[in-house]
Every structure is written in structure tokens, then in C-alpha cells.
C-alpha positions as CSV (number, residue, x, y, z in Angstrom):
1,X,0.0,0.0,0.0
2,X,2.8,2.4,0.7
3,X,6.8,2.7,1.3
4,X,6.2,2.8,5.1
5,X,7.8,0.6,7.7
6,X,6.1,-1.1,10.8
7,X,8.4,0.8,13.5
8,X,7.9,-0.1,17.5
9,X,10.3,1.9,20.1
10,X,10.9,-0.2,23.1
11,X,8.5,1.3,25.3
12,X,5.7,0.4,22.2
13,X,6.7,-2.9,22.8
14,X,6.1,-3.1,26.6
15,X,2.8,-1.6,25.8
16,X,1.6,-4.1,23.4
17,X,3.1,-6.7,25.4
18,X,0.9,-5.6,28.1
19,X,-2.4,-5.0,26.0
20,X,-1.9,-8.5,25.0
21,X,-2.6,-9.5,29.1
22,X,-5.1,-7.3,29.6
23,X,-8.2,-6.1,28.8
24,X,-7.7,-5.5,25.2
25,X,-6.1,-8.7,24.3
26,X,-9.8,-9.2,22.1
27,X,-8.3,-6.8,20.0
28,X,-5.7,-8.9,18.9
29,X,-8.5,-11.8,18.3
30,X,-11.1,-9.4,16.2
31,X,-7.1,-8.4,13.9
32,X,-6.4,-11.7,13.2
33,X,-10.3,-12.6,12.2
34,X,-9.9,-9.4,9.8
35,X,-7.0,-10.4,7.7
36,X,-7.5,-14.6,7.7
37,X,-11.2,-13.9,6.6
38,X,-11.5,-10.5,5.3
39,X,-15.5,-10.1,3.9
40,X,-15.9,-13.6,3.7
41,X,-17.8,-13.8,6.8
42,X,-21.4,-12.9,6.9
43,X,-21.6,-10.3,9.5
44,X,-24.2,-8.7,7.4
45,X,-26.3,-11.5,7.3
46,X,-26.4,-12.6,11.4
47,X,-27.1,-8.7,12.9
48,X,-30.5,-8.7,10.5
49,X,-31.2,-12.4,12.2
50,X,-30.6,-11.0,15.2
51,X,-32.3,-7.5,15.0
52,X,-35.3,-9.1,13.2
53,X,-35.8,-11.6,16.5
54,X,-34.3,-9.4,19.5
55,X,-34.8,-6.4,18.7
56,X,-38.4,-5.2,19.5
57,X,-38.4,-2.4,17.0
58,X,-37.7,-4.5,13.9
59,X,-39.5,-7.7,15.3
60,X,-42.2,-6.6,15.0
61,X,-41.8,-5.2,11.7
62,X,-41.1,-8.2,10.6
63,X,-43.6,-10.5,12.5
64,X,-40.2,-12.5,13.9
65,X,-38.8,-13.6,10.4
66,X,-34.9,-14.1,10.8
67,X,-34.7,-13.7,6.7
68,X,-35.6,-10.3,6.0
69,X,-33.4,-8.3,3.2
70,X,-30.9,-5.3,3.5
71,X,-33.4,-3.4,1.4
72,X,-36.3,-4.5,3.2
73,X,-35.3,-2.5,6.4
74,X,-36.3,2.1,6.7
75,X,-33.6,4.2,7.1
76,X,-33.1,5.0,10.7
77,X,-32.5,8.5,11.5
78,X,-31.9,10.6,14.8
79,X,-35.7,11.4,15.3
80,X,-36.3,7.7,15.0
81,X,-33.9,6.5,17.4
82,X,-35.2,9.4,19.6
83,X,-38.9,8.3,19.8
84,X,-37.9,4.6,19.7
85,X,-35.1,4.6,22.0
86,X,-36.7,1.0,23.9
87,X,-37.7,-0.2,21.1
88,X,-34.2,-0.3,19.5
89,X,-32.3,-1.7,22.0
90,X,-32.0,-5.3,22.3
91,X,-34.6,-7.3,24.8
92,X,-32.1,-8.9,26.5
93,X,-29.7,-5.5,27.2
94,X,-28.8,-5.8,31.0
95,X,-27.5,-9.0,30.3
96,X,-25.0,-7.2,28.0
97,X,-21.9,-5.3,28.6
98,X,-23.2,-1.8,27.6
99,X,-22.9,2.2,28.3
100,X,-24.5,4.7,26.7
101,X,-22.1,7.2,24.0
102,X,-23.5,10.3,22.5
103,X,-22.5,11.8,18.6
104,X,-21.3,15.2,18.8
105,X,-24.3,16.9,17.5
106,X,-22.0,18.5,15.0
107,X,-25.3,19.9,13.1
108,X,-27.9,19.3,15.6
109,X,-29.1,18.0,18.7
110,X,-26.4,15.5,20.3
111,X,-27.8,12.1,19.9
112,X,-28.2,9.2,23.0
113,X,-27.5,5.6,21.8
114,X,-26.2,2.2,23.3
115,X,-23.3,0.4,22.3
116,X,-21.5,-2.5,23.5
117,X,-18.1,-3.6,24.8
118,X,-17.8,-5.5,21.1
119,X,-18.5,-2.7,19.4
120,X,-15.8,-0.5,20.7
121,X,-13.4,-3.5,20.4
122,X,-13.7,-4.4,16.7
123,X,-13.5,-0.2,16.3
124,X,-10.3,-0.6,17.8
125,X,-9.2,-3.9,15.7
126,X,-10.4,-2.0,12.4
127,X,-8.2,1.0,12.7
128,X,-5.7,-1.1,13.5
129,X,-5.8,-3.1,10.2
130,X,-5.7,0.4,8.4
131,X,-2.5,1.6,10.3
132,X,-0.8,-1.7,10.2
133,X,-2.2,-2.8,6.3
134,X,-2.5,0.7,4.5
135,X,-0.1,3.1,6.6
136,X,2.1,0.6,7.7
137,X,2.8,2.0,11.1
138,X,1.8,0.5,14.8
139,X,-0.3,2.9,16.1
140,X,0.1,2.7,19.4
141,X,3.8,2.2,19.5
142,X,5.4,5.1,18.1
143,X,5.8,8.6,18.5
144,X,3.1,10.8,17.6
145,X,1.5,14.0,17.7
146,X,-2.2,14.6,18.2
147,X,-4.0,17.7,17.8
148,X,-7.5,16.9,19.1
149,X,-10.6,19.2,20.0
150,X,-13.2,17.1,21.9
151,X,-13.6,18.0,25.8
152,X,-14.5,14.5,26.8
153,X,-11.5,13.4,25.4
154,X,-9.6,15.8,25.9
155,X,-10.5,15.3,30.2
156,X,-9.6,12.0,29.7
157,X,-6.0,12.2,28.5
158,X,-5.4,14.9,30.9
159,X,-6.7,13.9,34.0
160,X,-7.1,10.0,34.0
161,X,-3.7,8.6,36.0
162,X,-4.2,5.3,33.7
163,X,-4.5,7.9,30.2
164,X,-1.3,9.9,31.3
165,X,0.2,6.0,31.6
166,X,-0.7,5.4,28.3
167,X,0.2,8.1,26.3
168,X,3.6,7.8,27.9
169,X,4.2,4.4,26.9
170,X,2.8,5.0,23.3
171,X,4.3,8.5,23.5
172,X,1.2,10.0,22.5
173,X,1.9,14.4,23.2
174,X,-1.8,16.4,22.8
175,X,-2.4,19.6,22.3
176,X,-6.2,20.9,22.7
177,X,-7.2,22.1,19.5
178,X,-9.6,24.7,21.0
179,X,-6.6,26.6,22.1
180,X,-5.1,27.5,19.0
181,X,-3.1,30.6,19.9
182,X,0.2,32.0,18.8
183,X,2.0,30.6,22.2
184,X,0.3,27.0,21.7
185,X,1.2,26.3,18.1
186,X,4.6,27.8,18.6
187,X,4.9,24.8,21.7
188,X,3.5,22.5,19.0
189,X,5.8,23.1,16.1
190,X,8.7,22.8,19.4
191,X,7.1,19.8,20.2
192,X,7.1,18.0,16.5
193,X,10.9,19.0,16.0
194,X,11.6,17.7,19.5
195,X,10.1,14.6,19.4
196,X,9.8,13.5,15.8
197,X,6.9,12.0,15.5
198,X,6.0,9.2,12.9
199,X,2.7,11.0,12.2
200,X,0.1,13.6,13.2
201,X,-3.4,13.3,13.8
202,X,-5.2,15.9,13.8
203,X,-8.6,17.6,13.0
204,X,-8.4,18.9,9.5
205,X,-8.9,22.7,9.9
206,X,-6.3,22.4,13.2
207,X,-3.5,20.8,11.4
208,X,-4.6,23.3,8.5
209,X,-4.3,26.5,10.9
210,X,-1.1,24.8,12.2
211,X,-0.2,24.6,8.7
212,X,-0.8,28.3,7.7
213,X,0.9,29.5,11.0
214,X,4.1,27.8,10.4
215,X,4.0,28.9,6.3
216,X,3.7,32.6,7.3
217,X,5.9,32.7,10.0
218,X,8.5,31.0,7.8
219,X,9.2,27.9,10.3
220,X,11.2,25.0,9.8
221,X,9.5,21.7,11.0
222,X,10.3,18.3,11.1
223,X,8.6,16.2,8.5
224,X,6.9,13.4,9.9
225,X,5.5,9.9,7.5
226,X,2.2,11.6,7.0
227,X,-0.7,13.1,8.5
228,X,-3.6,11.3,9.9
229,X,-6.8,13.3,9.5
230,X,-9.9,12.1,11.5
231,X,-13.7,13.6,12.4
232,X,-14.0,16.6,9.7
233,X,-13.9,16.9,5.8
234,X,-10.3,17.2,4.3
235,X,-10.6,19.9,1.8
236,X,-8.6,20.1,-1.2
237,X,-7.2,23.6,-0.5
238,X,-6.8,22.5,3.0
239,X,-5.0,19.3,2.1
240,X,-2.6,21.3,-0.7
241,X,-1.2,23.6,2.5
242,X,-1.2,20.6,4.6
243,X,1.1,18.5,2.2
244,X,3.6,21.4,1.7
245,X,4.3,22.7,4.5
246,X,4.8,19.1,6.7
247,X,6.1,17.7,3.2
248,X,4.5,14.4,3.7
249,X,1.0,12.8,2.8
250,X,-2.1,13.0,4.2
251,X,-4.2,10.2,4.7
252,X,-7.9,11.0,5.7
253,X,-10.2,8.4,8.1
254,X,-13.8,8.4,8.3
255,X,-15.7,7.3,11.2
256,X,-18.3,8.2,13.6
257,X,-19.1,7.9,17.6
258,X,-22.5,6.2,16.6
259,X,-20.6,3.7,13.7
260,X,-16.8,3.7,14.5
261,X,-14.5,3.0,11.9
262,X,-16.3,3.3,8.7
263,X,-13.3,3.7,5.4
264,X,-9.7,5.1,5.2
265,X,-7.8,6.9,2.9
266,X,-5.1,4.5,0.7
267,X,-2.2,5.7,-0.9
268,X,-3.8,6.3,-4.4
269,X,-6.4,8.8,-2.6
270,X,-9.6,6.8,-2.8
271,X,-11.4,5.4,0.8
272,X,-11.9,2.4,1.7
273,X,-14.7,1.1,3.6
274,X,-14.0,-1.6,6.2
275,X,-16.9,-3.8,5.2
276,X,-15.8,-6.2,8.1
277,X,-17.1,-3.5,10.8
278,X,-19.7,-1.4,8.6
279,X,-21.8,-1.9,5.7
280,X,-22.1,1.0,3.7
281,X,-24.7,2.0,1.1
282,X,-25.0,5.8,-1.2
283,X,-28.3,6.5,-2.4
284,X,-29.9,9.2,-4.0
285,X,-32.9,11.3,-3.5
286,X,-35.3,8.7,-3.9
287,X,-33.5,6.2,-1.8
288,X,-32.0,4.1,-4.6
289,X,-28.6,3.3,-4.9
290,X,-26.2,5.5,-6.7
291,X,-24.0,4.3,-9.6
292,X,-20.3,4.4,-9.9
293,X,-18.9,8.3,-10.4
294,X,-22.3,9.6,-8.6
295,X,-22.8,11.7,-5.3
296,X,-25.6,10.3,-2.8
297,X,-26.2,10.0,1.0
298,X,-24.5,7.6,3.1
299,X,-26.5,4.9,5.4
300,X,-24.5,3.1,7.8
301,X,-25.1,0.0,9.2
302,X,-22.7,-1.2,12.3
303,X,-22.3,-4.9,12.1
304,X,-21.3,-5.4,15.9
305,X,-23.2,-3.4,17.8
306,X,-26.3,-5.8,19.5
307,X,-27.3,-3.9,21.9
308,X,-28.8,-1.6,19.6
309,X,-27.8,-2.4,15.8
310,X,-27.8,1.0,13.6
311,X,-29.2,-0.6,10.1
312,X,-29.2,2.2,7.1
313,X,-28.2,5.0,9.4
314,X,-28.2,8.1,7.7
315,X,-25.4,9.6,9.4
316,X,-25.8,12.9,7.9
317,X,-23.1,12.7,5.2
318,X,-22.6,12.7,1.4
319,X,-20.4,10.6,-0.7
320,X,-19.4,9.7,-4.3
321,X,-19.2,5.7,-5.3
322,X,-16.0,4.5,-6.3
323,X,-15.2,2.1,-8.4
324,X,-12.4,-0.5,-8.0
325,X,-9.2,1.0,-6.6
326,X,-5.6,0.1,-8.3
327,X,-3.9,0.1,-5.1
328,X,-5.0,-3.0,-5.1
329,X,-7.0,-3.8,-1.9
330,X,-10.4,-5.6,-2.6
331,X,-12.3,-3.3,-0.1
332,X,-15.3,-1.2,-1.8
333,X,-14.6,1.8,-2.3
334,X,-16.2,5.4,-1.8
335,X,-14.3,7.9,-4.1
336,X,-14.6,11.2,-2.0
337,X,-16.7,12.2,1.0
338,X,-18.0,15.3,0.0
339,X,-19.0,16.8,3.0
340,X,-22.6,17.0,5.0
341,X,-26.1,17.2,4.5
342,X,-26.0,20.8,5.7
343,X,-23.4,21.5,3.5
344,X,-26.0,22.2,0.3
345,X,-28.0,25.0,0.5
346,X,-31.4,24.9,-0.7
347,X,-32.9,27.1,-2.8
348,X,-36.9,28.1,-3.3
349,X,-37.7,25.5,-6.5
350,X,-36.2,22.6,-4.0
351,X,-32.4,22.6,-6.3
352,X,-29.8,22.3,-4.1
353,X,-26.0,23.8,-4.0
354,X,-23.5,22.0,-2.7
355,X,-21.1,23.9,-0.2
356,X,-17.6,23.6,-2.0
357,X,-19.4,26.4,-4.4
358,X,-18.9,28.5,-1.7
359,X,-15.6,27.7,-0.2
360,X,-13.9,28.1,-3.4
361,X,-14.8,31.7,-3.2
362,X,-12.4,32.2,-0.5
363,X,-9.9,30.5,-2.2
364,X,-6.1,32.5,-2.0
365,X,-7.1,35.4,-0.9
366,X,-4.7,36.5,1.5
367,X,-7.1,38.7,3.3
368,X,-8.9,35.5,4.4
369,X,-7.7,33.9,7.8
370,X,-10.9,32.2,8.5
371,X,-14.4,31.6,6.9
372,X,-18.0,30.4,7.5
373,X,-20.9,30.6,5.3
374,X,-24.1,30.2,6.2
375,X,-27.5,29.6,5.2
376,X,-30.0,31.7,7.4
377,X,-33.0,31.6,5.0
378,X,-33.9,30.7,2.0
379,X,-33.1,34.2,0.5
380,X,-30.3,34.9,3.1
381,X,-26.7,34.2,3.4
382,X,-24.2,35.6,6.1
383,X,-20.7,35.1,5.9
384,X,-18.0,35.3,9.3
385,X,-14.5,36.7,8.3
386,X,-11.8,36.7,10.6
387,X,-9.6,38.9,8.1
388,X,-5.5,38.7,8.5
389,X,-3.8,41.3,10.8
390,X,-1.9,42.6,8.2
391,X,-4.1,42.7,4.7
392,X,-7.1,45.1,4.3
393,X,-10.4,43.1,2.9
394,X,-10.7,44.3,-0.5
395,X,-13.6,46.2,-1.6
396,X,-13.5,44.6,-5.1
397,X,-13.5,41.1,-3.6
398,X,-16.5,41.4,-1.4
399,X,-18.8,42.9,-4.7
400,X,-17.3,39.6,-6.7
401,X,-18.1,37.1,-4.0
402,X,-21.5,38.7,-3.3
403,X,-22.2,38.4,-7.4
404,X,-21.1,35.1,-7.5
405,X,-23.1,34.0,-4.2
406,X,-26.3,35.4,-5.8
407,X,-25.5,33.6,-9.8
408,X,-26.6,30.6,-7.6
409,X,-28.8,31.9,-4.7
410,X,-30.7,34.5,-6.8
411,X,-30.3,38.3,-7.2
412,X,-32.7,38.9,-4.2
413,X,-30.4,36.9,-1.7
414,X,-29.6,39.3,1.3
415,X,-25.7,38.8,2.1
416,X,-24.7,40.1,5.2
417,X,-20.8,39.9,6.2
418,X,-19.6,39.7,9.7
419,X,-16.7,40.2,11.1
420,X,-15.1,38.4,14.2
421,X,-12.0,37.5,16.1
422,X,-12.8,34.0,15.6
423,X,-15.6,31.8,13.4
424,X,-17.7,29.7,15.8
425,X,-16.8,25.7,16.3
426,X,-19.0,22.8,16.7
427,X,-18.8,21.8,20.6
428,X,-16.2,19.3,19.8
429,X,-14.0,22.7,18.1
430,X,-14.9,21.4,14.7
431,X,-14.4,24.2,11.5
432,X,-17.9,24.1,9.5
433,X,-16.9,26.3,6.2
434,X,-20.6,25.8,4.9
435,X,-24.0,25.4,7.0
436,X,-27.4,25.6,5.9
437,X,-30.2,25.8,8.8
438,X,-32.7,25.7,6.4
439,X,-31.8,22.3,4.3
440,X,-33.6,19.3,6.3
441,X,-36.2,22.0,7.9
């Protein structure tokens, strides 16, 4: 898959020596399951049996049948699992190693579900397959850098005597991407030529601003293997800065709190989906699957949750199919993930725009530190600017991006511009470039 080699310090050793003995020796169990059998197992196949026979909600859909089709199942969505919550979760649940998790609420409401103790575990054992089989690195025994912005997290690492144990022995160093100030990132770019880390993971738009800081201020940093990008959309612009300024690839991962490890970036740039831990499906507006080339919604369905199976999930994302991938892993393949729902802004005769219209507008202009454009209304747009200290915002630029906003959103869209010291984050310090709180109303 790539030119990478496995590496594992010493103290990586004692610490998969030790995870061996203790509770997540199963992880080692689910790996081994991955790569003997690969698809060839029908996971698919024995959640419906079960959901269709333990889980109230579809049992009594289907009268009981253990038989029932992929296609013959709704699309589950968060109201559903809202007003369904019992229903959903298996009948025999308190006999089950479970805790309740929560999604971020990214774009809405955070949502309450139940997983189990497997769940979490094959999670684990998947993204170790894609760090051992596409990146060719042990994840957990070599240096690394993490740039992360979720608080529960975040507490964890920091405060948990067992997490500080942890990220010693896989020298793990975080840095809170909600604190992205001049004094942070300077400790972070210390930190990376200091320790030399094998990779960095990061939220896109952090290792992006990281990115820009150390390009302007004219930096040198270490080059690590590549960069690991996780929970937001890579976009192209952002990926360009990214990839010249650490001098290394990035490899994007997409997953989910309510489906885990769902597909991974290989080295010819298309994702993978592990179809051993998720089953993934794109359709378009009518529900019907999408052909190769063209851009639908994705459903999940997580193949090891029991407690409460997620079957055709819409998980609020879009996606265009791929078609078979010359890197030469068999795994299906989703070309691009495009970005979410909310993305696309809707217009009064029911079209829809997709956000990356938008975000090219901003595209090298030096004025531009950071950028949000929202949908208010159907006939009103705002945009936050945090400008640059040191360039004034072109009047000429603002009358061609207003122009070109209204070619698509009409010539009676109201634009209104604000400026801020900073563009609002999702609670987990995500970077939303497009929003629309109209689409989905």
C-alpha cells in the first residue's frame, strides 16, 4: 500500500506486550479474524437475524422472520432513534456489557445511543488493520502528535492517571485544538521537531491552521511519515497547504461515535470502507442506490453493535461511489466524502448547491484567515470573516463574492458579512466552512 515501515520503540513494545494481558487482548483476536477472513464472513447476514428476533423495534416489523433483506429494512435516522429509544435496543440488554455514547451533535441535537463492549473492540481492531495494512505503522507504538478538540476526550487524556500511563508508553503528546493561539502552536511546532513523531493526527482545519501558522511565519519543521486526519472533511485547499508545508502525505479516516471506523484513505487517494465493521450503502434522493462516479447519502449500518444495531443510518453525510481501486486492496470503495447534508443549501424550486461552491470563493485570498458561510434563510446568506492582521479586505473582492453567491442563490439573496476574532466551532471545536439551517427543515 505504501513505502512505510512497521516501526515499535521499546517502550511500544512493553505496551503491546501488556495490552496482550489485559483487557484488550480481544483486539488482537477481532485483527487476526480481519486479515485470515477479510469479507468472507457474513456479518451482514447474522445482525439482521438478530435485529429481526431481538430487537423489538424491527421484530415486530417483521412478525419475527430471521430472513428479511438489507433493502427491506427504513432508514433509521436521529428522530427515530429518539422516539424509539426502547424499542431499538436489544430485549435482553442488561445481560450485555453496555454504556450509553452520545454523537457530537455537529449539526444538531447530540444524539443518545447504546453500544456495546464489542463494538468498541472491533472499532479498535479495524483501525488497527488500516494503520498496520495501509499506513504501515503500529499505532500505538510510536511517537506521535495529536492535535485533538473534543472536551470528553480531551478530560480524559489529561486527568485519567491510567490515560497519562498510556500516552507515555505510546508517547502520544496532545495539544487541545480549542486553544489554538500564537504561544500554543509555537509549543506545537517545538514539540514535533523535539520529538519527531511518525505522524500527526489531527482535525483537519487544526492541522490546516497549524499549517498556515508555520507557512507565514516562515518555520522549519520536522517532516513526519504523513498526516492522519480524522472527524472533519479534508478539503482540497486544505490538504494542498497541509502536504507542503509538513512535506509528507495526508491520509484521511472516516468514522463516527454512533458507527466507529467506517473507510480510510489508501495511498492512491480513494477510501476504503472496512466492510468487516460497517456496511455502507450511497443512495440518492429517492432512496436508490447510486451508480459508480455519482454523489448520494451515506447509510451506515454497524455490524457489531447488539445492543442496539444502527441498520441504514443516515449519518448525515454525502459521498461519491467508487469504483475498483488500483492500489489493489479488494475493499469497496467510496471515491470522496463530500461533505454533509447541511453542506447544500437549498434554494426556493427545492435545487440544491452544494457547499464547495462557496468555499472556493475564498480561495487565496490573503485577506482570508478564517471563513463560514451560512444559510439563514432561504433568501439569506451571512458570511463570518476573521480577516489577516496585516491585509485590508478588498472592496472589489467582497462585490465579486457577493455576485457570484447570488448567480446561484438569486439576485434577491440578502448577504450580510460579519466580522469576528474568531468563526464559531462545533462543541467538539470542529471548523464548519458551509452550514445551511434551512436544508432538512
Amino acid at each position: 500500500m505504501n513505502d512505510f515501515s512497521v516501526k515499535i520503540t521499546a517502550r511500544g513494545r512493553f505496551y503491546l506486550l501488556a495490552r496482550k494481558l489485559v483487557t484488550l487482548k480481544k483486539v488482537d483476536t477481532y485483527y487476526r479474524q480481519i486479515t485470515k477472513l477479510g469479507t468472507s464472513v457474513d456479518y451482514l447476514g447474522a445482525l439482521l437475524r438478530h435485529a429481526t428476533t431481538r430487537v423489538p423495534y424491527y421484530k415486530k416489523m417483521f412478525d419475527g422472520t430471521s430472513n428479511a433483506r438489507l433493502d427491506q429494512f427504513p432508514i433509521l435516522n436521529k428522530q427515530i432513534i429518539k422516539g424509539h429509544f426502547d424499542a431499538l435496543t436489544v430485549d435482553d440488554i442488561e445481560a450485555r456489557a453496555w454504556f450509553k455514547n452520545s454523537s457530537g451533535g455537529s449539526t444538531g441535537q447530540p444524539q443518545t445511543f447504546i453500544q456495546d463492549k464489542d463494538f468498541v473492540t472491533w472499532s479498535i481492531a479495524t483501525q488497527t488493520y488500516y494503520f498496520r495494512n495501509f499506513l504501515g505503522v503500529e499505532y500505538a507504538a510510536v511517537p506521535k502528535v495529536v492535535l485533538w478538540g473534543s472536551e470528553r476526550d480531551l478530560f480524559v487524556q489529561a486527568k485519567s492517571i491510567k490515560a497519562m500511563l498510556v500516552n507515555w508508553l505510546t508517547q502520544t503528546y496532545f495539544f487541545n485544538s480549542f486553544k489554538m493561539t500564537h504561544e500554543e502552536m509555537l509549543l506545537c511546532v517545538k514539540t514535533i521537531n523535539k520529538k519527531r513523531p511518525v505522524f500527526i493526527k489531527a482535525y483537519a482545519s487544526s492541522v490546516y491552521e497549524l499549517a498556515k501558522f508555520i507557512k507565514e511565519n516562515k518555520l522549519s519543521v520536522y517532516s513526519p511519515q504523513f498526516v492522519y486526519s480524522s472527524a472533519e472533511s479534508m478539503k482540497p485547499f486544505m490538504r494542498e497547504v497541509i502536504e507542503e508545508v509538513f512535506a509528507c502525505k495526508v491520509y484521511d479516516f472516516y468514522g463516527s461515535r454512533e458507527a466507529g471506523a467506517i473507510a480510510g484513505e489508501c495511498s492512491r487517494g480513494s477510501m476504503h470502507v472496512f466492510s468487516f465493521n460497517s456496511h455502507v450503502e450511497i443512495v440518492g434522493p429517492q432512496n436508490n442506490p447510486v451508480g459508480v462516479g455519482e454523489e448520494g447519502r451515506i447509510l451506515v449500518t454497524t455490524l457489531h453493535n447488539y445492543a442496539m444495531p444502527l441498520i441504514r443510518y443516515e449519518i448525515g453525510d454525502t459521498a461519491v461511489l467508487g469504483g475498483r481501486c488500483e492500489c489493489g486492496n479488494e475493499l469497496p470503495v467510496i471515491k470522496r466524502i463530500t461533505g454533509r447534508v447541511t453542506d447544500h443549501f437549498l434554494l426556493k424550486n427545492g435545487a440544491l448547491i452544494h457547499g464547495e461552491y462557496f468555499t472556493h470563493l475564498f480561495y487565496f485570498r490573503d485577506w482570508v484567515k478564517e471563513f463560514q458561510v451560512v444559510q439563514e434563510e432561504l433568501d439569506k446568506v451571512q458570511i463570518f470573516l476573521v480577516p489577516t492582521s496585516t491585509k485590508k479586505v478588498p472592496q472589489e473582492d467582497v462585490v465579486e463574492i457577493e455576485a457570484k453567491i447570488r448567480i446561484v442563490m438569486g439576485e434577491d439573496c440578502r448577504i450580510e458579512w460579519k466580522y469576528v476574532d474568531a468563526v464559531p466551532r462545533t462543541p467538539q471545536g470542529k471548523m464548519l466552512f458551509t452550514r445551511s439551517l434551512v436544508y432538512g427543515k
